[in-house]
Every structure is written in C-alpha cells, then in structure tokens.
N, C-alpha and C positions, 0 to 999 in steps of 0.2 A: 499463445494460450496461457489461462492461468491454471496452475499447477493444481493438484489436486491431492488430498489428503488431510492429515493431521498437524498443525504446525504452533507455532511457537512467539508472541509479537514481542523483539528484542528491543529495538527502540520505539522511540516515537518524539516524531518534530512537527510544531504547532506550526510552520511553515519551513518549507525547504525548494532549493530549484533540483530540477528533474531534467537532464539533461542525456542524450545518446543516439541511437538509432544512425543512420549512416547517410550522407549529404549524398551522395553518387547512386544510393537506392530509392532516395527520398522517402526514407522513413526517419531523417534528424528528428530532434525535436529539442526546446529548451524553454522549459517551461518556468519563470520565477516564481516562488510565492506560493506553491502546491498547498493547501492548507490540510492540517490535523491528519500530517500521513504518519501512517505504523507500518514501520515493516515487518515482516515476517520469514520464520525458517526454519527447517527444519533436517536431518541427520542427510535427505537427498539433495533440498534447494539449502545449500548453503547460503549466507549473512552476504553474501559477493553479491549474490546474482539478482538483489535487488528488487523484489519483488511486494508489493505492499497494497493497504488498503489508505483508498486517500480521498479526496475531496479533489471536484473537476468544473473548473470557474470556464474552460473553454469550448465544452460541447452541453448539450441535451438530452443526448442521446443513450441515456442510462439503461441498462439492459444488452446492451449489443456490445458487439467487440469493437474497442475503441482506443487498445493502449497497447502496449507489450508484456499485456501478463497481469498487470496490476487490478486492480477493483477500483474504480471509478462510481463515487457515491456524489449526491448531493451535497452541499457546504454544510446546511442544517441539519443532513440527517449523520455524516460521519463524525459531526460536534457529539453528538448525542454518545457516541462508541466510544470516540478519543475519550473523552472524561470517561466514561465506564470502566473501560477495558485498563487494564493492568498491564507497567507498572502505573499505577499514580503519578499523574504529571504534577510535578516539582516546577518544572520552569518551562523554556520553550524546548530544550532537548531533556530526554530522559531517558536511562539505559535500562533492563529488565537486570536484577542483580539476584543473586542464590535466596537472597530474603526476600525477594520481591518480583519472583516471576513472571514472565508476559501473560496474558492472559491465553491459552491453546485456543483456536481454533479450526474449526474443520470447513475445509470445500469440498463440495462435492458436485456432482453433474458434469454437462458437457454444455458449451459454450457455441450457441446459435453460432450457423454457418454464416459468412458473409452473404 
C-alpha cells in the first residue's frame, strides 16, 4: 500500500528503471524507462524504501492498486507535476537541496481493495 501522510519529493528522474519484488512470489518486476518519477520521504518512509509518484506506460488501469506503494499516474498528466513540483528540473536527475526543497506533499485515504 502507499503510505500515508505528509512528505517531502527528494529527487526526481525524467526516466529511471524500477526494479524488485521477488521471482519465487512472483511479484519481480523491471520495468526500464519509468518516465518523470519523484520520489518521496519522510521522518517514517525513509529515502531507502523507495516509494514515489511516477508515470506508467504498462497498465490502464489508474485508480486501483497496481505497484508496490507508488502512485501510478498517466505520462501526460505526471509531465504536468514533474515540471511543477520542486526541486526545478535542471537536467534529467535532480536532487531537492536546503535552498531548494522538494515540493511537501500530503496522501491521504485508503486504497481500494483488490
């Protein structure tokens, strides 16, 4: 599930591969090419545990549970946040720095049952 609270978007990469989950559970996954994801964090989900809002070129299915936590947006509509949201993309990586912090955001609700 994705986490819930107040948090913090430390980087952001206008493409990155997304890899994990476990071959023996069959939950792998490796995904290249993720477009305009931000990760996020805060004092409980630590910078580790990799949890972000991203852009999803392999399903439709927007709304429902469909990743490991993450937020799962349209390509066009997470374009629109990337450029928004803070820090200011520089290049294809960008880190959030004391002069230029992530932009806070808040989740909240509960996440439809399978």
């Amino acid at each position: 599930t994705t986490p819930t609270g107040d948090f913090r978007i430390w980087i952001k990469l206008r493409y990155t591969r997304m890899k994990g989950g476990s071959k023996e559970l069959g939950t792998y996954y490796d995904l290249p090419n993720v477009p305009y994801t931000m990760y996020f964090y805060n004092e409980a989900i630590p910078k580790y545990r990799g949890y972000g809002i991203h852009g999803a070129y392999w399903h439709n299915n927007f709304g429902q549970p469909m990743s490991h936590g993450c937020i799962n947006m349209r390509e066009a509509d997470v374009a629109k946040i990337y450029e928004w949201a803070h820090p200011p993309s520089t290049n294809s990586v960008t880190h959030a720095t004391k002069e230029s912090p992530g932009t806070l955001i808040t989740i909240y609700g509960v996440a439809p049952k399978n």
